[in-house]
N, CA and C atoms of all chains as a GROMACS GRO file, in nm:
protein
  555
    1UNK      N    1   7.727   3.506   1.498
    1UNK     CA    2   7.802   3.552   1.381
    1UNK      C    3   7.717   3.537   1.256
    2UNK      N    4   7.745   3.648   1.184
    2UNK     CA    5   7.650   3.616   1.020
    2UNK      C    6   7.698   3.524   0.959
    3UNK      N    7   7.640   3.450   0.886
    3UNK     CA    8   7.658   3.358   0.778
    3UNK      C    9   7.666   3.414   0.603
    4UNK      N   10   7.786   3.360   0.574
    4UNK     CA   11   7.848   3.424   0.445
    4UNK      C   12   7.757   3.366   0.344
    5UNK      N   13   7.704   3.427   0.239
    5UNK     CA   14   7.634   3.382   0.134
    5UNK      C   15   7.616   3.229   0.064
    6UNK      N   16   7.800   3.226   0.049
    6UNK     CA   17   7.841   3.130   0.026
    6UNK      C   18   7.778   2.935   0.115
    7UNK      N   19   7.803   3.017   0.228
    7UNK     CA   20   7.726   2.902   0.315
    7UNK      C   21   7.620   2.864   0.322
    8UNK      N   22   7.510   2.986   0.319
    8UNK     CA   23   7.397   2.959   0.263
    8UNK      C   24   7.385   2.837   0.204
    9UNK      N   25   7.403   2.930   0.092
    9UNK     CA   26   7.394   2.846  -0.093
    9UNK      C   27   7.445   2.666  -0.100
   10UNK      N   28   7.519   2.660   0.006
   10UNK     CA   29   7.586   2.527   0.035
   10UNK      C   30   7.469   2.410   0.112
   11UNK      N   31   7.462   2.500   0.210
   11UNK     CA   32   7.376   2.418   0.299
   11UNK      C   33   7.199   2.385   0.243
   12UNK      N   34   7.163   2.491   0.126
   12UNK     CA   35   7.068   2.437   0.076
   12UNK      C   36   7.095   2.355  -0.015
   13UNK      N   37   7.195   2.340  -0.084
   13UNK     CA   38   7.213   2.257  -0.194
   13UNK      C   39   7.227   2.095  -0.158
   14UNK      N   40   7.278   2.082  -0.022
   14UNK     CA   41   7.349   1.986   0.050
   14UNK      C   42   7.221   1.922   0.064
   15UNK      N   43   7.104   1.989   0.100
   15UNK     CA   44   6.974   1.905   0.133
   15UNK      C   45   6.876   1.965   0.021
   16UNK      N   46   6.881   2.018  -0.077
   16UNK     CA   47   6.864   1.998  -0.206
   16UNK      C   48   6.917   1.972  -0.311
   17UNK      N   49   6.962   1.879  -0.323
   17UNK     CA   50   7.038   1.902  -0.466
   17UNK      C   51   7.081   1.964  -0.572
   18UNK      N   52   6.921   1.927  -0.639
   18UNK     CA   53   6.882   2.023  -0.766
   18UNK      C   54   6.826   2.110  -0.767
   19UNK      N   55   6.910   2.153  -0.662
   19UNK     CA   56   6.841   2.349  -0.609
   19UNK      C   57   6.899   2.434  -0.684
   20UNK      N   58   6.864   2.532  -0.758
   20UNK     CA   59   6.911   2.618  -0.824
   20UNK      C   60   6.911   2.712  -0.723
   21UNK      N   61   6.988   2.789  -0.640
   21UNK     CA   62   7.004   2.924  -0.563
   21UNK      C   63   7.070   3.065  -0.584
   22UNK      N   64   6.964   3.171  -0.610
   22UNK     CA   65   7.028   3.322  -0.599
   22UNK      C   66   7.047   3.335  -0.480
   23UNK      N   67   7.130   3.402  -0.439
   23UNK     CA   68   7.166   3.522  -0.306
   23UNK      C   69   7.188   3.619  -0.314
   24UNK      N   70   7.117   3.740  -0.261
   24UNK     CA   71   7.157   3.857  -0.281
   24UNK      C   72   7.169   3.914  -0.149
   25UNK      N   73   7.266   3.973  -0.129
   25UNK     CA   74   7.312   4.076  -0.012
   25UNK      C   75   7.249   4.182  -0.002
   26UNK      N   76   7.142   4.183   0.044
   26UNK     CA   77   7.020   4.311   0.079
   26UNK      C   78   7.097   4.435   0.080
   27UNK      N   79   7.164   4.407   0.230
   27UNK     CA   80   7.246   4.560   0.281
   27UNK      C   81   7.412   4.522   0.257
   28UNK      N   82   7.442   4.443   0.177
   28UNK     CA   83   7.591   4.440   0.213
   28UNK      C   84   7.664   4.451   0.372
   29UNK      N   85   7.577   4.392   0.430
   29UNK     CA   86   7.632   4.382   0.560
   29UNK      C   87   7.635   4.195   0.577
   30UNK      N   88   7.621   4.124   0.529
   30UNK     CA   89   7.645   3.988   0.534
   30UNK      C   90   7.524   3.918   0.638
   31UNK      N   91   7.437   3.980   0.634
   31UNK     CA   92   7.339   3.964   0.737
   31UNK      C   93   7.204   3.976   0.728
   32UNK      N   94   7.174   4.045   0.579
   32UNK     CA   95   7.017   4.071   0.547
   32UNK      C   96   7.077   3.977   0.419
   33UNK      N   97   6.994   3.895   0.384
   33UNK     CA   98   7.012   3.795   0.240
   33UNK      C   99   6.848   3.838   0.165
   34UNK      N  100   6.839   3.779   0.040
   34UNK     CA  101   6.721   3.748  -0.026
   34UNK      C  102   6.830   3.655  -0.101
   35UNK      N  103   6.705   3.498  -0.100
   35UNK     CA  104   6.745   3.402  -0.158
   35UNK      C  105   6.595   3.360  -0.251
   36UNK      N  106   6.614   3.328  -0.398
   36UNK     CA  107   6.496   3.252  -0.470
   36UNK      C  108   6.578   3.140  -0.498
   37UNK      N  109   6.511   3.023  -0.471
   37UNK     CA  110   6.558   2.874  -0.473
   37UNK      C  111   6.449   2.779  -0.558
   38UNK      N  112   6.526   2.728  -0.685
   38UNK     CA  113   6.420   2.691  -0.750
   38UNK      C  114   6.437   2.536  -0.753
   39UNK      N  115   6.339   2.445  -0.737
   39UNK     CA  116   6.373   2.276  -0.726
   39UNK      C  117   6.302   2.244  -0.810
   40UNK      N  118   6.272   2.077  -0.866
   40UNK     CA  119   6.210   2.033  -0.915
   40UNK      C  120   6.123   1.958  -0.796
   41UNK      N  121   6.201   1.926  -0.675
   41UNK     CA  122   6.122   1.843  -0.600
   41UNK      C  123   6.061   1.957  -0.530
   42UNK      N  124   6.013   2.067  -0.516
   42UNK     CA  125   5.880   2.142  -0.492
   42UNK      C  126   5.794   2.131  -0.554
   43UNK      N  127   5.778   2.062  -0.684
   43UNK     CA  128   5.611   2.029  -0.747
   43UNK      C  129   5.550   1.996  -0.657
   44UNK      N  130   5.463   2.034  -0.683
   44UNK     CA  131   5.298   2.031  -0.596
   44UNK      C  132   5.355   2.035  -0.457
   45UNK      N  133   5.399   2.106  -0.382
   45UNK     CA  134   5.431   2.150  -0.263
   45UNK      C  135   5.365   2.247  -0.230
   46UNK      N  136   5.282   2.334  -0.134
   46UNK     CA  137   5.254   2.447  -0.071
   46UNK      C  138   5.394   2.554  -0.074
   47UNK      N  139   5.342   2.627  -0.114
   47UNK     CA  140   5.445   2.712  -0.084
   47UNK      C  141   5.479   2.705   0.074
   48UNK      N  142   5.425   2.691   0.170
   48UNK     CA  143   5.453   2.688   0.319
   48UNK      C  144   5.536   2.614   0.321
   49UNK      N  145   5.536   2.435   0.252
   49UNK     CA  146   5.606   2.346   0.226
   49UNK      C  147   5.745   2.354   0.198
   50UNK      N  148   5.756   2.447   0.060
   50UNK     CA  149   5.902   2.462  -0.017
   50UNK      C  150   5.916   2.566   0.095
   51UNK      N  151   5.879   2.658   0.183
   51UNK     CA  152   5.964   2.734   0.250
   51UNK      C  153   6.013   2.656   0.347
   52UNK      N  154   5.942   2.571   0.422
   52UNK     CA  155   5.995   2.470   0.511
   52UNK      C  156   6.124   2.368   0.482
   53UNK      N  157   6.146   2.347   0.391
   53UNK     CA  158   6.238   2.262   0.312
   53UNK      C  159   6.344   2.340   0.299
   54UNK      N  160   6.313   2.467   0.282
   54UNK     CA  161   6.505   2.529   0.263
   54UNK      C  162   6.493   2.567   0.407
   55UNK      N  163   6.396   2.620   0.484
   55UNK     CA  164   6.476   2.641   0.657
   55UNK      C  165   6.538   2.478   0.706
   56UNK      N  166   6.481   2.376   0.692
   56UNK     CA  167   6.504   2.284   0.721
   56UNK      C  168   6.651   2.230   0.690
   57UNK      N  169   6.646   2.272   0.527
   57UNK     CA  170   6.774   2.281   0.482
   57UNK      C  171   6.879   2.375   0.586
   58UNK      N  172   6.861   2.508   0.622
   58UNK     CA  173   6.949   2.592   0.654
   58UNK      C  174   6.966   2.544   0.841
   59UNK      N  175   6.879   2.391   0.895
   59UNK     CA  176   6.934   2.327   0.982
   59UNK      C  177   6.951   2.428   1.134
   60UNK      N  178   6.818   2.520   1.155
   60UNK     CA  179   6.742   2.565   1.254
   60UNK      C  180   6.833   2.742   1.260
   61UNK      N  181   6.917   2.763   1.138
   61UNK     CA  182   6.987   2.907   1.193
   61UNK      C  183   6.878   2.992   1.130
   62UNK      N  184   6.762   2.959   1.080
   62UNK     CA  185   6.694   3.044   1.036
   62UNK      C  186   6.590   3.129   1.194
   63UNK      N  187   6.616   3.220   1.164
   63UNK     CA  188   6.545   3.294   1.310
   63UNK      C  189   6.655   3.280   1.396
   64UNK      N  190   6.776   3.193   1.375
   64UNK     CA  191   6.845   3.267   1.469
   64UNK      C  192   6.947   3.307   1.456
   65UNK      N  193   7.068   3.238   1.408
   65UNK     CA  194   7.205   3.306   1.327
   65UNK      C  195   7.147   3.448   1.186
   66UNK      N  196   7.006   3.347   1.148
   66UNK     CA  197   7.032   3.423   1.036
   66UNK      C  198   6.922   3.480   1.051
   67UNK      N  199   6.894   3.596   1.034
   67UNK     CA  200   6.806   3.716   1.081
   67UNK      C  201   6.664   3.694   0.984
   68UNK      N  202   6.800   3.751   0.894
   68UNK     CA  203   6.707   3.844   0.762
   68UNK      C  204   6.750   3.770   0.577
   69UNK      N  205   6.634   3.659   0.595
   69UNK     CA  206   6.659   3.592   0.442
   69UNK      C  207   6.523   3.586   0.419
   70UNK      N  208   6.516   3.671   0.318
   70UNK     CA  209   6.385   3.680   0.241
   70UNK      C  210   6.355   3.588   0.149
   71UNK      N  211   6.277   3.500   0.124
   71UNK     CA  212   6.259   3.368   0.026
   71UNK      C  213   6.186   3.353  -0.049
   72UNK      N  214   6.239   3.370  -0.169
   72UNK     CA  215   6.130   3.286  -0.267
   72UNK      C  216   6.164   3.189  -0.332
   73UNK      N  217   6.061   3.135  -0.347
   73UNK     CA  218   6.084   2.914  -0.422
   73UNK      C  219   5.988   2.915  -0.510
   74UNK      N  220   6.016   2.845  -0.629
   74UNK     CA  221   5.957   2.790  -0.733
   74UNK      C  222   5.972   2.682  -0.782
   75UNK      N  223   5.883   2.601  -0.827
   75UNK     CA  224   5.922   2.449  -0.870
   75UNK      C  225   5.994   2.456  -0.987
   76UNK      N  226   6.079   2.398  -1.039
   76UNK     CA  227   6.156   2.394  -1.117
   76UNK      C  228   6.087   2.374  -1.278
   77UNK      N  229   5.795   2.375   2.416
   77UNK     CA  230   5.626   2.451   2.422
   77UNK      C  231   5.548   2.403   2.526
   78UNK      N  232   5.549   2.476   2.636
   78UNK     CA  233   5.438   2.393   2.727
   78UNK      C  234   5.277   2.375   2.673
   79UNK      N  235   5.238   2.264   2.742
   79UNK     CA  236   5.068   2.264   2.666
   79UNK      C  237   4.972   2.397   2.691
   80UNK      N  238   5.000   2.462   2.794
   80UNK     CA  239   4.961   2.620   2.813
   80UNK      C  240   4.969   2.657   2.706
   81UNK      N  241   5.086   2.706   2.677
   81UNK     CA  242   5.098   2.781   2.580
   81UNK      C  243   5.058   2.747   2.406
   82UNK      N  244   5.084   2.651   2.369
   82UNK     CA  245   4.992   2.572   2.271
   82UNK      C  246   4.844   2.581   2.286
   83UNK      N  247   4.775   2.593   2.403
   83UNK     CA  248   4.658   2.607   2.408
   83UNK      C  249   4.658   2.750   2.384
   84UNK      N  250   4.716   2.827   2.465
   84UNK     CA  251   4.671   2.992   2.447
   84UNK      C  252   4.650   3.051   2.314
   85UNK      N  253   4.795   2.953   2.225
   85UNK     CA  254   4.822   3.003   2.061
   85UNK      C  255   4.699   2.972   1.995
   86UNK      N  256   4.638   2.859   2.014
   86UNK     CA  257   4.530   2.739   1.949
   86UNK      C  258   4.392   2.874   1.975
   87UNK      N  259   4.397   2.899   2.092
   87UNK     CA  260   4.263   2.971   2.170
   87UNK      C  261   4.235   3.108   2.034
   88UNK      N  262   4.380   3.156   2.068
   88UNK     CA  263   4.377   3.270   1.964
   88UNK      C  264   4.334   3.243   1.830
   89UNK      N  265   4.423   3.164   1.782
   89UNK     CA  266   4.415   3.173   1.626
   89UNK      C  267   4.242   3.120   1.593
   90UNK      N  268   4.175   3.015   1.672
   90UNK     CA  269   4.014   2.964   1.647
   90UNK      C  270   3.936   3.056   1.665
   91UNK      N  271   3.951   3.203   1.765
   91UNK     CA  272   3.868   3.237   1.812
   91UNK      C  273   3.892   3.410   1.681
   92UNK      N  274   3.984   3.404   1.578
   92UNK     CA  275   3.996   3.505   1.509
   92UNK      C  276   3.987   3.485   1.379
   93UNK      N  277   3.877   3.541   1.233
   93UNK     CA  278   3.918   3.474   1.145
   93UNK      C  279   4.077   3.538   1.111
   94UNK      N  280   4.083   3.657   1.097
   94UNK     CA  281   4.233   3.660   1.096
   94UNK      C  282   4.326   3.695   1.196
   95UNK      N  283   4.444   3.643   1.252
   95UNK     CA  284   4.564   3.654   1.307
   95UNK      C  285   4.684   3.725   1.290
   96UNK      N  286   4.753   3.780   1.315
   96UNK     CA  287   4.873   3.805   1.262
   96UNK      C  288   4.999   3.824   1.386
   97UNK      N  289   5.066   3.693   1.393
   97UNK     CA  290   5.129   3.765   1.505
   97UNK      C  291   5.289   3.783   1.486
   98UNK      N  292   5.335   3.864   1.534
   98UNK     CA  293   5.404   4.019   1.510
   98UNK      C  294   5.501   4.020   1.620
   99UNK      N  295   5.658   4.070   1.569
   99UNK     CA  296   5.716   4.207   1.657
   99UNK      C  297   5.632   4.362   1.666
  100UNK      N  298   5.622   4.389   1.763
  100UNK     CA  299   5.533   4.513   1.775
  100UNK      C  300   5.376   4.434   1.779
  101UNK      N  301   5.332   4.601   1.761
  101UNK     CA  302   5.173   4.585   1.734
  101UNK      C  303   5.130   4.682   1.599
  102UNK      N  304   5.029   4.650   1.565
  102UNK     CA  305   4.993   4.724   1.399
  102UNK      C  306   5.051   4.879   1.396
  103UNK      N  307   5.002   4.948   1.522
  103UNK     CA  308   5.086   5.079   1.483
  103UNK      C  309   5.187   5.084   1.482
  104UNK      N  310   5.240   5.026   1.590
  104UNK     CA  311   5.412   4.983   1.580
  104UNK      C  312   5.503   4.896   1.586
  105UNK      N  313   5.485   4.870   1.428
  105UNK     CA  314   5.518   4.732   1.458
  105UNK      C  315   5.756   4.753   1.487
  106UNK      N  316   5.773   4.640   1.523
  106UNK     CA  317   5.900   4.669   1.546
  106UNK      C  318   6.014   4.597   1.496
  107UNK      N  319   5.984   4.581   1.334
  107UNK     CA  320   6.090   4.473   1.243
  107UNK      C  321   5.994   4.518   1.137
  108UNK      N  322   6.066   4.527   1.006
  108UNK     CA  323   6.057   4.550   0.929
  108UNK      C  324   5.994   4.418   0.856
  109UNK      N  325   5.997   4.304   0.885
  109UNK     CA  326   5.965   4.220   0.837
  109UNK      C  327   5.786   4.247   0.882
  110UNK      N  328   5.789   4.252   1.012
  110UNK     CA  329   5.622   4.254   1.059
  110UNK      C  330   5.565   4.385   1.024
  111UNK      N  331   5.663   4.442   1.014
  111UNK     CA  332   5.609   4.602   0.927
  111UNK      C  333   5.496   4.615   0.801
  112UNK      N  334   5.597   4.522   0.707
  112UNK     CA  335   5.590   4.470   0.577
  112UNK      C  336   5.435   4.402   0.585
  113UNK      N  337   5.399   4.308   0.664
  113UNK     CA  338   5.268   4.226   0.681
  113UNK      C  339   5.181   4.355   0.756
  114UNK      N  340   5.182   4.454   0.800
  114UNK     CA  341   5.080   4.494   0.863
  114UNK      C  342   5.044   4.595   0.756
  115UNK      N  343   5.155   4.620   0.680
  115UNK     CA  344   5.126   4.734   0.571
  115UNK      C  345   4.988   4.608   0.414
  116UNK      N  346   5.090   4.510   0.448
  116UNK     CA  347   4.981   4.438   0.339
  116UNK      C  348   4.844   4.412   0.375
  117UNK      N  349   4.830   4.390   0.516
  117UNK     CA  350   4.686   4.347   0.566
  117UNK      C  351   4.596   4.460   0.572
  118UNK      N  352   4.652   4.599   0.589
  118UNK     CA  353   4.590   4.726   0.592
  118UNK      C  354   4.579   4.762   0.440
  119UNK      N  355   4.660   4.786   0.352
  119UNK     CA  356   4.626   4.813   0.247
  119UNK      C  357   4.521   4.724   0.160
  120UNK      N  358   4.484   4.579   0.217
  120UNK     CA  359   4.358   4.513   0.204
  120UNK      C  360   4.230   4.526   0.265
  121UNK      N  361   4.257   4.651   0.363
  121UNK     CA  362   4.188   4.662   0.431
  121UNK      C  363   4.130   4.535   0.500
  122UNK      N  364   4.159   4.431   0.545
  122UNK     CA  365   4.130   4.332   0.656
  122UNK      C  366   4.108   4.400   0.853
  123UNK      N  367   4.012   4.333   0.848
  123UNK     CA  368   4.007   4.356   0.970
  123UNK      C  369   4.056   4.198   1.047
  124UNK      N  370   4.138   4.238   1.150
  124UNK     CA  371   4.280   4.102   1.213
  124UNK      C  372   4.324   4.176   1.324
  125UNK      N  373   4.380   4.017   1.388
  125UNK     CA  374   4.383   4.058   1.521
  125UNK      C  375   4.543   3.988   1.527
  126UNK      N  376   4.632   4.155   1.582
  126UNK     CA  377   4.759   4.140   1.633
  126UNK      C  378   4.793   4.085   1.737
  127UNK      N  379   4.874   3.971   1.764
  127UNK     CA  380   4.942   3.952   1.854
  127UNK      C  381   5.084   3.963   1.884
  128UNK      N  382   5.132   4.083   1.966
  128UNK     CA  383   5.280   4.123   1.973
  128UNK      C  384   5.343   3.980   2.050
  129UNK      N  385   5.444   3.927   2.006
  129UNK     CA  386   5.487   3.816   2.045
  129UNK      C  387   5.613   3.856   2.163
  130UNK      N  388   5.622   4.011   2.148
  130UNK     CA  389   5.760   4.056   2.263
  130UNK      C  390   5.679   4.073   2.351
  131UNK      N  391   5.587   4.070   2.402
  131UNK     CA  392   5.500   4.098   2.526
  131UNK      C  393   5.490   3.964   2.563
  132UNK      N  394   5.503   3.843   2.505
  132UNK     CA  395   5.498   3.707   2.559
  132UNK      C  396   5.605   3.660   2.531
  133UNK      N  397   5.717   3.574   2.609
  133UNK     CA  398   5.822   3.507   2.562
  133UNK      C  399   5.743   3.337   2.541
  134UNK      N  400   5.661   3.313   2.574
  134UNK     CA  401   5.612   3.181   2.584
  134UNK      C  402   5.542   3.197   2.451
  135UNK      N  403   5.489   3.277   2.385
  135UNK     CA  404   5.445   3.299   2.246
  135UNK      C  405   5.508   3.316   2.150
  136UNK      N  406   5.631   3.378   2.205
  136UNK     CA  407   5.732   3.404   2.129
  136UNK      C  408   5.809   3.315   2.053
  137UNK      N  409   5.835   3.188   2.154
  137UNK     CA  410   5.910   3.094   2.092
  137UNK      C  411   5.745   2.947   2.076
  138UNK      N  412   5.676   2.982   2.142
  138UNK     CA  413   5.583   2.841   2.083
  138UNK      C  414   5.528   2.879   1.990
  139UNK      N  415   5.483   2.996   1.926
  139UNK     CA  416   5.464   3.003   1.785
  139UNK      C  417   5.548   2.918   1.679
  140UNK      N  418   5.626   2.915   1.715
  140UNK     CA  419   5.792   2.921   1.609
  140UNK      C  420   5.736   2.728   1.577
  141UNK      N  421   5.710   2.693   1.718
  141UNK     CA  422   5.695   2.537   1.732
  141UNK      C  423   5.557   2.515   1.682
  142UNK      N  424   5.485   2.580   1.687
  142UNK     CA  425   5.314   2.551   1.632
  142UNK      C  426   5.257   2.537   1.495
  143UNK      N  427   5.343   2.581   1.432
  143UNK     CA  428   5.320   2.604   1.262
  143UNK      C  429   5.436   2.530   1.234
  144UNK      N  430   5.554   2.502   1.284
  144UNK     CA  431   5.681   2.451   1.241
  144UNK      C  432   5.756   2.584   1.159
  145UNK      N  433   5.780   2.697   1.198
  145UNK     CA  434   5.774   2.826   1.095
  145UNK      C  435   5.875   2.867   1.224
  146UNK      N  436   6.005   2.931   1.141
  146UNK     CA  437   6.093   2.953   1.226
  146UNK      C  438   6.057   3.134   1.248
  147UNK      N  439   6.021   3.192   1.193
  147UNK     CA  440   6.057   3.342   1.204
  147UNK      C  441   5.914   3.375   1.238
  148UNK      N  442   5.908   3.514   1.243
  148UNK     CA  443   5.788   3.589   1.297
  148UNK      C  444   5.771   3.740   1.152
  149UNK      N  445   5.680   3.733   1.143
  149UNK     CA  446   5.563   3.728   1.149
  149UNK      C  447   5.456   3.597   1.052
  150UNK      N  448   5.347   3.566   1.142
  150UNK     CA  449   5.329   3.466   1.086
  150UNK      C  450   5.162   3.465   1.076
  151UNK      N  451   5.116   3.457   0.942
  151UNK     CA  452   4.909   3.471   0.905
  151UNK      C  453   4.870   3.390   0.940
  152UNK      N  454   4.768   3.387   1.017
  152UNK     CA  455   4.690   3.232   0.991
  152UNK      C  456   4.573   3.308   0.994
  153UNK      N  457   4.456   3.261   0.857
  153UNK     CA  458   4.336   3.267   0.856
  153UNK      C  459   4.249   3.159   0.859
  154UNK      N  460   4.080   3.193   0.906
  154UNK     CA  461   4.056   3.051   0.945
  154UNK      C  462   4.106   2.911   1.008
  155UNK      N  463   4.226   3.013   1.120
  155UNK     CA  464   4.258   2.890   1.186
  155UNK      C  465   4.376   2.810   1.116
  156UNK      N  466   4.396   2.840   0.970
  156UNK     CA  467   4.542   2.813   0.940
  156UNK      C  468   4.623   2.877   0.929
  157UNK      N  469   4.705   2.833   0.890
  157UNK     CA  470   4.848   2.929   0.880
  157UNK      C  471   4.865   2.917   0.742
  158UNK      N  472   4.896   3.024   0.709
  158UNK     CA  473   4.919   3.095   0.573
  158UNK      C  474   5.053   3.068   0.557
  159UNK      N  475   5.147   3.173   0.626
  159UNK     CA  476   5.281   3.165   0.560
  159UNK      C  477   5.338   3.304   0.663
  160UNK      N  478   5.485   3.360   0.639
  160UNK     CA  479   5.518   3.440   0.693
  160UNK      C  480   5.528   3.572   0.572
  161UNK      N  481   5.606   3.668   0.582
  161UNK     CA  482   5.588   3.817   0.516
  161UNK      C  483   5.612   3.764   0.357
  162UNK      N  484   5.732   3.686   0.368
  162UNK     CA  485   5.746   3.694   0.205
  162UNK      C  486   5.625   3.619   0.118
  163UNK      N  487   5.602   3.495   0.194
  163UNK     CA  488   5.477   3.434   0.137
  163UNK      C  489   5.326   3.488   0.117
  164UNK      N  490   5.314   3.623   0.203
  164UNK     CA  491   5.190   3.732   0.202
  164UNK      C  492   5.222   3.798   0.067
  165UNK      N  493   5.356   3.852   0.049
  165UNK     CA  494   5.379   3.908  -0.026
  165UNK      C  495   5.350   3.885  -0.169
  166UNK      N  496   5.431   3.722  -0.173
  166UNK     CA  497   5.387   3.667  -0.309
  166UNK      C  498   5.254   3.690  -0.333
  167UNK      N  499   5.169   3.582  -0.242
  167UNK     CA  500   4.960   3.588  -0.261
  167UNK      C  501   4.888   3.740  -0.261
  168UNK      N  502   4.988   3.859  -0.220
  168UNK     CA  503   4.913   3.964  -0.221
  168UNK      C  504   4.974   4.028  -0.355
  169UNK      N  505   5.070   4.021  -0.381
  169UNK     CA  506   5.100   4.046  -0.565
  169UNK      C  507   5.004   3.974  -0.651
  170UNK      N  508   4.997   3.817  -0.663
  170UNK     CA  509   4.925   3.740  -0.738
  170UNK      C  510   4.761   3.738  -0.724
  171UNK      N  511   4.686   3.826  -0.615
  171UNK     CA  512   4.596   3.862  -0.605
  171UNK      C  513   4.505   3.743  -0.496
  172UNK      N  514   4.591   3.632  -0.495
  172UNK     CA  515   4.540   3.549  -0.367
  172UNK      C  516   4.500   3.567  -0.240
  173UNK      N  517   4.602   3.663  -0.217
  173UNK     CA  518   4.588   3.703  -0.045
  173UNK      C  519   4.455   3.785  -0.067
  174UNK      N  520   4.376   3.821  -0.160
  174UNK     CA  521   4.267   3.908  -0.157
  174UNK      C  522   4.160   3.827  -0.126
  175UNK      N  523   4.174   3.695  -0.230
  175UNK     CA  524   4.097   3.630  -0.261
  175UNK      C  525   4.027   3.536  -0.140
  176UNK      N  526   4.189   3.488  -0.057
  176UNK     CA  527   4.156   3.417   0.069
  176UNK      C  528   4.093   3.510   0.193
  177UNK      N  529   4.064   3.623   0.148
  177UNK     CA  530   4.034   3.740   0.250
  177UNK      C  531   3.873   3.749   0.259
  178UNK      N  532   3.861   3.719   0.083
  178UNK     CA  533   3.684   3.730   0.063
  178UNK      C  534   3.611   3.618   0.142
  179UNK      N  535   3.666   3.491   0.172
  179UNK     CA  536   3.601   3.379   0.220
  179UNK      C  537   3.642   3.371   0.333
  180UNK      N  538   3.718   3.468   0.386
  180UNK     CA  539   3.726   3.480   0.590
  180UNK      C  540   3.677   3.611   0.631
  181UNK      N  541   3.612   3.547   0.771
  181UNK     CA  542   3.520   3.676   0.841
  181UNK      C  543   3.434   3.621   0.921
  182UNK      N  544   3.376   3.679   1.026
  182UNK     CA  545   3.321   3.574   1.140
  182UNK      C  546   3.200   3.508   1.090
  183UNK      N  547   3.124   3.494   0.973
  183UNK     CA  548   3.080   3.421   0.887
  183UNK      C  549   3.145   3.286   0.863
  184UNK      N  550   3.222   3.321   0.838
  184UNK     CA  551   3.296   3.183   0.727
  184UNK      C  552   3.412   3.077   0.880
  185UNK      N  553   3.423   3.224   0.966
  185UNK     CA  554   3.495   3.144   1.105
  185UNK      C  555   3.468   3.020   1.181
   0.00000   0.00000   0.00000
């Protein structure tokens, strides 16, 4: 089943805090996302890093509940 | 991940300066996501070596475990791993992905 935006946005916040998160509904089908997630605790992180940290956050549905979330992160 | 297969991934990525492995293959690729990376590596003109990951299920999912990187498609130059499409995307806007391109090649391998 797709995951509602809303949940997203939850489950990164839950293991980021001071995550600031957009979501945008690619296709309006609840199933293609683009998310930019901005932290303070990504300073000096690799970007490979801060992407690892919100899949980690999103607690392994990335690649599989959830298809299609396009990501971008910036340190806060 | 069996150790096979960790070795096979390992074999590949040392023995190429660039990698890219993929749904599909460069002409066809088959996700829009790996689409997206084959269009950036060509329009850099890089010369890289595809690996379709639907032709292997043992690649398929020990990739995922080898980089710690849940999705596909995924760079590694010189033997590292870069990032997946959106992270090409960023370094090939900001002019990085060019830059890390000039210092890989079976020279620098």
């Amino acid at each position: 089943m797709p995951m509602a935006a809303a949940e997203i946005e939850a489950m990164i916040v839950a293991a980021i805090p001071d995550a600031r998160v957009e979501i945008t509904d690619l296709a309006g089908d609840g199933d293609h996302y683009a998310a930019r997630v901005t932290s303070a605790s990504f300073a000096g992180l690799s970007r490979v890093k801060q992407h690892q940290a919100v899949y980690a956050a999103l607690g392994g549905r990335m690649g599989g509940v959830l298809h299609a979330l396009q990501l971008t992160t910036a340190a806060a | 991940m069996t150790d096979d297969t960790h070795a096979r991934i390992d074999a590949v990525v040392k023995a190429n300066p660039v990698v890219l492995f993929m749904k599909g293959s460069p002409l066809f690729p088959q996700c829009g996501f790996s689409s997206r990376a084959v269009a950036i590596l060509d329009h850099l003109d890089v010369e890289y070596e595809g690996v379709d990951v639907l032709q292997d299920q043992g690649i398929r999912q020990g990739i995922k475990a080898y980089s710690d990187w849940p999705t596909i498609p995924q760079l590694y130059v010189n033997g590292e791993f870069v990032g997946g499409s959106d992270i090409m995307m960023e370094m090939y806007e900001s002019g990085e992905l060019k830059q890390l391109f000039e210092g890989a090649g079976p020279a620098a391998a």
